[in-house]
C-alpha positions in Angstrom: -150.3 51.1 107.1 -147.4 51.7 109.6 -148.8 51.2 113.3 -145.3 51.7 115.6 -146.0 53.5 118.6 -143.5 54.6 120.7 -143.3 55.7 124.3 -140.8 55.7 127.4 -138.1 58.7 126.8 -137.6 61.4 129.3 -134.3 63.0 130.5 -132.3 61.0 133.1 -128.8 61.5 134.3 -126.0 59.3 133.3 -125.4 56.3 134.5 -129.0 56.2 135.0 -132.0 54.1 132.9 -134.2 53.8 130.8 -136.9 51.4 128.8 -138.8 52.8 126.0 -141.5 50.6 124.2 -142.7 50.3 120.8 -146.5 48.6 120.5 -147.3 47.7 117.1 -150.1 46.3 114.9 -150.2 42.6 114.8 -149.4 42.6 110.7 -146.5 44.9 111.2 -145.2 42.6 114.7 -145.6 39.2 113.2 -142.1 37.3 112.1 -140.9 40.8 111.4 -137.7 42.9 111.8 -138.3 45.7 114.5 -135.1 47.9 115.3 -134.2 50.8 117.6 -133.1 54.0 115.5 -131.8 57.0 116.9 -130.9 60.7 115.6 -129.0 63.2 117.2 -129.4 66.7 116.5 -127.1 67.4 113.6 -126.3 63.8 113.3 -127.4 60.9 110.7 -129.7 58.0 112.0 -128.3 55.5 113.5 -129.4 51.8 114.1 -128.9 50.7 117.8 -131.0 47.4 118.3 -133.0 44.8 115.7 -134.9 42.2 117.0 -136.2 39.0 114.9 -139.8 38.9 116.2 -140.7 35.0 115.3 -137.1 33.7 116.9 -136.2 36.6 119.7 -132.6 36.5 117.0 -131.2 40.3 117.9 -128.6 42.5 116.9 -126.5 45.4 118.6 -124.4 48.4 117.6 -121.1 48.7 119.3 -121.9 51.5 120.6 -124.5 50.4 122.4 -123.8 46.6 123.8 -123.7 45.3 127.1 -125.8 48.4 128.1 -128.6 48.1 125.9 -131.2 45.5 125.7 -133.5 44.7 123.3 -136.4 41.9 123.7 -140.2 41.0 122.8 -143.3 40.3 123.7 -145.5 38.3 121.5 -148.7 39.0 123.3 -148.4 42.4 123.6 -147.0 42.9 120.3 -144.7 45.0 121.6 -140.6 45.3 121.4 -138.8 47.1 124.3 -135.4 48.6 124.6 -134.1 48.6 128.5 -130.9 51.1 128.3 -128.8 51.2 131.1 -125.7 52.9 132.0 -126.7 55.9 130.2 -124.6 58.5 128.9 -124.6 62.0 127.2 -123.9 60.7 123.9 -127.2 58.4 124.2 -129.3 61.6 123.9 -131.4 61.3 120.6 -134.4 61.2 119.6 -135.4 57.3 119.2 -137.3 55.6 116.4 -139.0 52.6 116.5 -139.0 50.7 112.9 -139.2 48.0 110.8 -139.4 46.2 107.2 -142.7 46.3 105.6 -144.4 44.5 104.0 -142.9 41.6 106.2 -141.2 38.9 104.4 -139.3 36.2 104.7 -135.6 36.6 104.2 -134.9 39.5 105.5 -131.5 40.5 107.5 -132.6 42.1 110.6 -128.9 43.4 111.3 -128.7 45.1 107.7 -129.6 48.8 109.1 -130.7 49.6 105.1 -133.5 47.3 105.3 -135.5 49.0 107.6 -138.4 51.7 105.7 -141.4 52.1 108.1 -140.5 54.6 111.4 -142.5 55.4 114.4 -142.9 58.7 115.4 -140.3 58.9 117.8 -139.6 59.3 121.6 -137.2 61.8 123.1 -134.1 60.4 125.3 -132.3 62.9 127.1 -129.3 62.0 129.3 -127.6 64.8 131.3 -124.0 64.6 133.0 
């Protein structure tokens, strides 16, 4: 059973921030995969951020590094994604996901690999 839970979207301006947070059940967060995902309106999904739970190993789109941040915490069970230096073409609505059942193996960075979404959060950034 997928347990991501999503929160932290709103609208913002650009340049401006924001950290959105995915809790998730302790079988789902253990030496897992968990990625950032995004969709546009009219646009395919994109990956933006993995993260290797067990090592803190992550992964960035071009698009996205050097203002994007991904990181865990293991007590929390919980991955987070601090975006700064917003801009227009962040706006999406942003998945949380990940590779179930976990395994070893794996390839975080391999945006295929990933079959088990969130709901989703809204980021808006207006210029």
């Amino acid at each position: 059973q997928v347990q991501l839970a999503e929160s932290g979207g709103g609208s913002v301006q650009a340049g401006g921030s924001l950290r959105l947070s995915c809790a998730a059940s302790t079988y789902t967060y253990n030496s897992n995969c968990l990625g950032w995902f995004r969709q546009a309106p009219g646009k395919e999904r994109e990956g933006v951020a993995t993260i290797l739970t067990s090592s803190g190993r992550t992964y960035y789109a071009d698009t996205v590094k050097g203002r994007f941040t991904i990181s865990r915490d293991n007590v929390k069970n919980t991955v987070y994604l601090q975006m700064n230096s917003l801009k227009p073409e962040d706006t999406a609505m942003y998945y949380c996901a990940t590779v179930l059942p976990p395994r070893g193996g794996v390839i975080c960075s391999v945006w295929s690999n990933y079959n088990s979404w969130g709901q989703g959060t809204q980021v808006t950034v207006s210029s």
